[in-house]
C-alpha positions in Angstrom: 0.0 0.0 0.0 1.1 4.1 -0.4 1.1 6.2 2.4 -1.8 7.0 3.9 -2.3 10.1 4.4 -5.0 13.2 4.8 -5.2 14.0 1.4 -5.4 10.5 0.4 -8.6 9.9 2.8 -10.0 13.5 1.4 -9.6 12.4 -2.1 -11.9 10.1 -1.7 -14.5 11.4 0.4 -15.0 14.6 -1.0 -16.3 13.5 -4.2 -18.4 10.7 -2.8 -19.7 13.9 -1.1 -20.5 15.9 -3.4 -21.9 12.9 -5.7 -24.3 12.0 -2.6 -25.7 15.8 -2.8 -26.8 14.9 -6.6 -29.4 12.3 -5.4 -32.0 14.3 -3.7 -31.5 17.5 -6.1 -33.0 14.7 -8.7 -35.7 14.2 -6.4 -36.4 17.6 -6.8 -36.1 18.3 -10.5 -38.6 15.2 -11.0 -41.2 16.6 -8.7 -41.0 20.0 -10.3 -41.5 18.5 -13.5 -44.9 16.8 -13.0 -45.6 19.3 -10.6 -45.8 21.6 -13.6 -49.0 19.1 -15.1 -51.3 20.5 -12.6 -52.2 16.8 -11.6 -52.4 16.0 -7.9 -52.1 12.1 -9.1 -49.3 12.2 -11.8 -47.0 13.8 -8.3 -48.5 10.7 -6.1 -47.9 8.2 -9.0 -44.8 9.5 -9.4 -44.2 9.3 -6.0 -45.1 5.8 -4.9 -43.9 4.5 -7.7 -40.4 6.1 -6.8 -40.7 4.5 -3.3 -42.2 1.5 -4.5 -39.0 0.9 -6.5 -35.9 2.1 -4.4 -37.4 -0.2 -1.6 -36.9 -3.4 -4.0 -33.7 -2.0 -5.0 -32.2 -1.2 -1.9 -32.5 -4.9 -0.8 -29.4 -5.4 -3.2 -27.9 -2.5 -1.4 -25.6 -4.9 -0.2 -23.8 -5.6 -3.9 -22.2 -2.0 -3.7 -20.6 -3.0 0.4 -19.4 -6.2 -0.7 -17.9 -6.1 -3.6 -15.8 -3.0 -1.6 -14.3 -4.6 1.0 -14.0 -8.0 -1.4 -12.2 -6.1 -4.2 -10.5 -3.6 -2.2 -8.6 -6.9 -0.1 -7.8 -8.0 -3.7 -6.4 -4.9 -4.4 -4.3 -4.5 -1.1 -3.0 -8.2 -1.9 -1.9 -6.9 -5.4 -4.2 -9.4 -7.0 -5.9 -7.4 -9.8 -7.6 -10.5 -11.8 -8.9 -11.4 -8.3 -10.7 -7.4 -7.7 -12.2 -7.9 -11.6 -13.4 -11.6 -10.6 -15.1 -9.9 -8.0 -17.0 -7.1 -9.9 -17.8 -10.1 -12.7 -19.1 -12.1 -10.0 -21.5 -9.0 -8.6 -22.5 -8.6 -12.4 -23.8 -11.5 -12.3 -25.5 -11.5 -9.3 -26.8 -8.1 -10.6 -28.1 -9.2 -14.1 -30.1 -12.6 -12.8 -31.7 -9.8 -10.1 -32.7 -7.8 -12.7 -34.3 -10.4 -15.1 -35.9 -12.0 -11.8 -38.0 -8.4 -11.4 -38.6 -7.8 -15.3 -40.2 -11.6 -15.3 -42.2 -11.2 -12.1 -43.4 -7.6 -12.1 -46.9 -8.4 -12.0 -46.7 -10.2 -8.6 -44.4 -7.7 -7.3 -46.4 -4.8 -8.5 -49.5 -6.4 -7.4 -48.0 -7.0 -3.3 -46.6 -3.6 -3.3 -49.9 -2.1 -3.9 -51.5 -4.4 -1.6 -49.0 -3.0 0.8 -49.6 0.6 -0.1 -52.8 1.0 -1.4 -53.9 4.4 -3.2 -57.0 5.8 -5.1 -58.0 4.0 -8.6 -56.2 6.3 -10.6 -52.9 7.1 -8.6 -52.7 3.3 -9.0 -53.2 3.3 -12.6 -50.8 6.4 -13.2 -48.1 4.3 -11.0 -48.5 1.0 -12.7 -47.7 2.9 -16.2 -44.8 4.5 -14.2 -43.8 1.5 -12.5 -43.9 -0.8 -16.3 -41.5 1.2 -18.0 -39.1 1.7 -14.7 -38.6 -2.0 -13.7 -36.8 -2.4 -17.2 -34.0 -0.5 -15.6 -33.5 -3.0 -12.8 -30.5 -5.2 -14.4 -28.9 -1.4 -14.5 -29.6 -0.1 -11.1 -28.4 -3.3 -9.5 -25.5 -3.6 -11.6 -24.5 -0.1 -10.6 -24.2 -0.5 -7.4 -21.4 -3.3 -7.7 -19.3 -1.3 -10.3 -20.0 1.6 -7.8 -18.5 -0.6 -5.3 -15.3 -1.6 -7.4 -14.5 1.9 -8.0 -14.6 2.7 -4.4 -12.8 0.2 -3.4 -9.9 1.5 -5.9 -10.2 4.5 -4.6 -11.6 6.0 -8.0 -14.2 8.3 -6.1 -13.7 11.1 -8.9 -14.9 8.2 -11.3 -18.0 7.9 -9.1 -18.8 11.5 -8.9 -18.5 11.8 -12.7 -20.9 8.4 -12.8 -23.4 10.1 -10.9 -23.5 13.7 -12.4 -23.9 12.2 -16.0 -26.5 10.1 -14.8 -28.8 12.2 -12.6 -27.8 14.9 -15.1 -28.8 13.5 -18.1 -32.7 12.0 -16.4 -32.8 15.8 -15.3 -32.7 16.9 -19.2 -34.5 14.3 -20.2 -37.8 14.6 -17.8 -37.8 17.9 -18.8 -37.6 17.4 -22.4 -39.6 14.2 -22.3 -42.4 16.2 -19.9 -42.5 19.6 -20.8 -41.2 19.4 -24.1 -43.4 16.5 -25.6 -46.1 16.3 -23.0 -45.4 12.6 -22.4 -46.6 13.2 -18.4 -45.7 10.2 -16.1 -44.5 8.2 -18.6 -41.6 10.3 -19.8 -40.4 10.5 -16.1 -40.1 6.8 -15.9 -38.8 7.0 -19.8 -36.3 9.4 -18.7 -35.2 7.9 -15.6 -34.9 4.4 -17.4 -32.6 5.6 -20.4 -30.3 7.7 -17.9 -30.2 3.9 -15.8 -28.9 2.6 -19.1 -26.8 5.3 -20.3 -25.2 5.5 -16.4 -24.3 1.4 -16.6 -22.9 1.8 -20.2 -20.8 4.5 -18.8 -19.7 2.6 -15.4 -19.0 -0.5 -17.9 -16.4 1.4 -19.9 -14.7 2.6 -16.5 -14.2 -0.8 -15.8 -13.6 -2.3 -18.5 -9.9 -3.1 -17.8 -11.0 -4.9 -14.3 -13.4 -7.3 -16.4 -10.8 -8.2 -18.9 -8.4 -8.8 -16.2 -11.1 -10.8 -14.3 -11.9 -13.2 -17.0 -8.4 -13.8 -16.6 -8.5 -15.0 -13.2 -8.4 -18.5 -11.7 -11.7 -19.7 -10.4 -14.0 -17.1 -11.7 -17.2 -19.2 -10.4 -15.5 -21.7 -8.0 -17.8 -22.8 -5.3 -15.4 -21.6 -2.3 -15.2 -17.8 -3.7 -19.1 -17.7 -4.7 -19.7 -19.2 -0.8 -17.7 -16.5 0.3 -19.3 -13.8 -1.7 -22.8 -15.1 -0.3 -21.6 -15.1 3.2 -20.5 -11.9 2.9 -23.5 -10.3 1.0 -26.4 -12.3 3.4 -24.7 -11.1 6.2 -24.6 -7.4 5.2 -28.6 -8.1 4.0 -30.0 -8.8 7.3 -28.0 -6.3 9.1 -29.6 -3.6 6.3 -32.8 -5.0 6.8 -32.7 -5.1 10.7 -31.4 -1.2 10.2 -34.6 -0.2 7.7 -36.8 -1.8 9.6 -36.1 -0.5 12.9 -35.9 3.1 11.2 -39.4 2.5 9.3 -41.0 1.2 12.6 -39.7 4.6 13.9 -42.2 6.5 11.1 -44.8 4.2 11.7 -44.8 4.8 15.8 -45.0 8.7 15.4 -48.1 8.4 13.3 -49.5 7.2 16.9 -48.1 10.9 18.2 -50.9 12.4 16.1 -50.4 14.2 12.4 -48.3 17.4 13.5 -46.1 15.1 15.0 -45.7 12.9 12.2 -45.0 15.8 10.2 -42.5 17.3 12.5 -40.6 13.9 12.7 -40.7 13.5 9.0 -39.0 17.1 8.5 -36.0 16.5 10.9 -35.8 12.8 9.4 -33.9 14.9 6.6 -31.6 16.0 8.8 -30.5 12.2 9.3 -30.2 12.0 5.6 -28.5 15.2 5.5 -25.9 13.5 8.5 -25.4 10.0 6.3 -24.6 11.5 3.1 -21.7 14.1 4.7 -20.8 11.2 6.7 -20.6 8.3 3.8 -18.0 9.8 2.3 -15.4 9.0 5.1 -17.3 5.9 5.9 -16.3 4.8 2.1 -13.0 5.7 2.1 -12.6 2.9 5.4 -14.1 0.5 3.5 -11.4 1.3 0.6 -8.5 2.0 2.9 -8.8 -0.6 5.3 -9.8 -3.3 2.8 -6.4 -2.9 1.2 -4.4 -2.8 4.7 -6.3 -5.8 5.2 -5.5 -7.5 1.8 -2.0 -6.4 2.1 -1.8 -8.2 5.2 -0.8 -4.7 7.7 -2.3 -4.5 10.7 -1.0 -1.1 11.6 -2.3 0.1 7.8 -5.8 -1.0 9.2 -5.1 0.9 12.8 -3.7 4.1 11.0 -6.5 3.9 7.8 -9.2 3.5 10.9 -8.0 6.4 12.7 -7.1 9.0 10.0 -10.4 8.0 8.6 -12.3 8.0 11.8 -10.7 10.9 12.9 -12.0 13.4 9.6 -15.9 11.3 10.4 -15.6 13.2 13.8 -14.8 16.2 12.6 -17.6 16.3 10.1 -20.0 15.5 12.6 -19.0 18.1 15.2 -19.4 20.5 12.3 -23.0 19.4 11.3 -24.0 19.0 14.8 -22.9 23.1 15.4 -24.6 23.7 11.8 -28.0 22.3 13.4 -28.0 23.5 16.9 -27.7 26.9 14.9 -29.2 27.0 11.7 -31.4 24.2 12.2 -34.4 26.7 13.0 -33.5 27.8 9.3 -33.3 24.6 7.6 -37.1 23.5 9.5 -38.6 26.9 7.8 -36.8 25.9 4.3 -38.6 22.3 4.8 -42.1 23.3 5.8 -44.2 26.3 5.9 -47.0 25.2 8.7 -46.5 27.1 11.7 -47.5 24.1 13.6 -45.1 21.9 11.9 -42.6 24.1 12.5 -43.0 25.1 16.0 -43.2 21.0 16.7 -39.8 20.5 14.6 -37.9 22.9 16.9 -39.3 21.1 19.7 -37.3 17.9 19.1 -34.7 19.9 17.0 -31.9 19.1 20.3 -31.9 15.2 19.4 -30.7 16.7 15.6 -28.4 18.4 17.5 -26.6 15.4 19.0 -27.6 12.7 16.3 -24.1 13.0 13.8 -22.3 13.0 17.3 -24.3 9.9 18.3 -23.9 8.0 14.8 -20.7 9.1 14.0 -19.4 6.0 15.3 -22.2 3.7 13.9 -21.1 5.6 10.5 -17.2 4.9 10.5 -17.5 1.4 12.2 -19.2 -0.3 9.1 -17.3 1.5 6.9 -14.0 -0.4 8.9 -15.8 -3.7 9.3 -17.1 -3.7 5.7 -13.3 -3.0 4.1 -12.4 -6.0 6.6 -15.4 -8.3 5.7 -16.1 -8.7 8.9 -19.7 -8.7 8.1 -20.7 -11.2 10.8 -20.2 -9.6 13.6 -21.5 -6.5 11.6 -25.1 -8.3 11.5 -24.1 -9.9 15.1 -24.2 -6.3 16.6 -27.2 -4.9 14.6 -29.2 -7.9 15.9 -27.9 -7.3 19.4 -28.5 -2.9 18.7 -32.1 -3.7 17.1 -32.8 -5.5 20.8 -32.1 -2.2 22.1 -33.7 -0.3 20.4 -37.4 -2.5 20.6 -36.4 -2.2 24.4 -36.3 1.5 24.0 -39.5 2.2 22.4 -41.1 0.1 24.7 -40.4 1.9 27.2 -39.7 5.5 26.4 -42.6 6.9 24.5 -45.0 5.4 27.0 -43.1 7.9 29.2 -41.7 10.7 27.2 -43.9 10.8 24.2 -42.1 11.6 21.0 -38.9 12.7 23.1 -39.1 9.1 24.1 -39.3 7.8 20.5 -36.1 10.1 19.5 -34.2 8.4 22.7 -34.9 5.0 21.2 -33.2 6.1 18.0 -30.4 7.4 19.4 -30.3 4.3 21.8 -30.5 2.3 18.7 -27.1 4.4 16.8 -25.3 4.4 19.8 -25.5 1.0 20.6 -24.6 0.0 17.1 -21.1 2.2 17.7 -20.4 0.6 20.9 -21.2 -2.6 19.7 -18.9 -2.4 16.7 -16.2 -1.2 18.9 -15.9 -4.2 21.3 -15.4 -6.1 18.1 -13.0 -3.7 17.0 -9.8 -5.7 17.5 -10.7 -8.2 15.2 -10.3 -5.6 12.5 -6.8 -5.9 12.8 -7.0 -9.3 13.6 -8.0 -9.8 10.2 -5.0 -8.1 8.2 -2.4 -10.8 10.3 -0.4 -12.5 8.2 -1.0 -15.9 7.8 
């Protein structure tokens, strides 16, 4: 491995930043798009077709973690065919996903409204929406494993470019495709699916030299490497799907707090999302740095990547804590106009206030413990932090009302952090030579 470094941690968080900070700017071009029709049910098919979709998706969430801490130990081990293997491998995973969805829409689209049900013609709006979309699931998937590779090589300006020509091109073409040919719902999906396309056809070509060299390598589709890309991929699933459901049951317990409430929490929710894209960036340069200490067999590369990275995590949390214990008044008005809603925000705004500090260490923790694969004991303490945090809403709301629910959330970050670092040790563990 090179020296580590400050500049080598900032090189590739800062564009995995700024790429983050592209996603929910879509969100809003979209929105004002078919906002501009007039029609309350185009934004709400639009809408729940959107969620309908990046719930399915982010199931495979895991593709983009594991092929980063597989491919960057390859890389830290110098074995190049072994890190192409590796993105081949998530291809493939990727592309049967994708062709699984496209077969079986029907049942899929026919649980999720069963799931979510809306009026008659919301429903029809979204299943136009929905039929065009789910052609762009082989992409989607499959970008989250070459997303993976290029973290993992510490190609974060390759990622940024990824997502600005992707998100950039759906923006032109929803408002060509909308405005321009009066398409309505349908030329938002059509948009979003032929950026999807154009974005993998792009990642493709930035990889291209890792494929060749993984066809190359010994083993491509041996049982003991596809058992350990399972292992690794299951275990980050159910620790994702432990973490979205204890954050969705979260929503779902402040609609019990009555509708200001509800609205209140959902407002400050997007300080959270505000927290883990600032945060992600260090988180992923771990996962890169720590892999490759690992693969290269350095213990103290995986102490000193841990640290400088952990170290910068901090940092950007103290920051973004200060930033909403002062301007967090400011970002509530930005976010809603109701008086009520607002005046209930700043209520609970003080938990905002100490969430990054909180989850700063849940953040940087599975960045480390995904660049080491130690994805076991990664779903090991999310079982163990979900425990906590179904204790916690137990017993706090009851109590403390929706300060109470806010506690449990906490409870449940910081217990994921502490967890984590018990198991610590055996980050280093892992980069002993054999």
């Amino acid at each position: 491995m090179d020296r580590l470094t400050h500049r080598r941690v900032l090189a590739i968080a800062l564009p995995i930043v700024l790429s983050n900070a592209t996603v929910p700017l879509l969100g809003l071009v979209d929105t004002g798009v078919i906002g501009q029709l007039g029609q309350p049910q185009a934004i709400g098919a639009v809408a729940i077709g959107s969620v309908i979709l990046t719930s399915i998706y982010w199931i495979f969430g895991f593709l983009r973690m594991g092929t980063s801490g597989l491919v960057a130990q390859a890389q830290g081990a110098g074995d190049r065919a072994e890190a192409g293997a590796h993105l081949l491998r998530a291809l493939a995973i990727a592309g049967s996903v994708g062709a699984f969805f496209i077969l079986c829409q029907g049942a899929i689209f026919w649980a999720a409204f069963q799931l979510a049900p809306t009026s008659a013609a919301v429903e029809a709006l979204a299943r136009g929406y929905l039929t065009i979309r789910i052609w762009g699931a082989p992409a989607t998937i499959a970008l989250y494993a070459i997303t993976g590779w290029l973290i993992a090589v510490e190609r974060a300006r390759s990622v940024l470019l990824l997502q600005l020509v992707q998100n950039g091109l759906n923006a032109v073409l929803s408002v060509w495709l909308v405005l321009g040919l009066g398409l309505g719902v349908p030329g938002v999906a059509a948009a979003t699916l032929l950026s999807e396309w154009c974005g993998l056809l792009l990642g493709l070509w930035m990889t291209r030299g890792a494929m060749a060299q993984g066809l190359a390598a010994a083993g491509l589709f041996a049982r003991d490497k596809l058992n350990r890309l399972a292992r690794v991929n299951s275990d980050i699933m159910i620790r994702s799907v432990l973490l979205q459901a204890s954050f969705t049951s979260f929503v779902f317990l402040a609609a019990g707090q009555g509708d200001v409430t509800l609205a209140a929490n959902q407002v400050l929710l997007q300080f959270l999302s505000i927290t883990a894209y600032a945060l992600d960036g260090f988180a992923f340069a771990a996962e890169s740095l720590v892999g490759q200490a690992v693969g290269a067999r350095r213990p103290g590369g995986v102490r000193l990547a841990s640290a400088l990275t952990s170290a910068w995590g901090a940092g950007g949390a103290a920051v973004l804590a200060l930033a909403f214990w002062l301007g967090g008044g400011a970002i509530i008005d930005l976010l809603t106009t109701s008086p009520e809603v607002r005046a209930e925000a700043r209520l609970y705004l003080p938990w905002l206030g100490l969430a990054p500090l909180v989850g700063v260490g849940a953040w940087m923790l599975d960045g480390i413990f995904i660049g080491a694969t130690l994805t076991r004991d990664m779903r090991v303490a999310m079982i163990w932090s979900a425990l906590v945090f179904l204790a916690a809403v137990l017993l706090l709301p009851p109590v403390w009302g929706n300060h109470g629910l806010w506690a449990a959330l906490m409870a449940l970050n910081l217990s994921r952090g502490i967890t984590m670092a018990l198991r610590y040790p055996r980050a280093e563990a892992a980069a002993m030579p054999a």
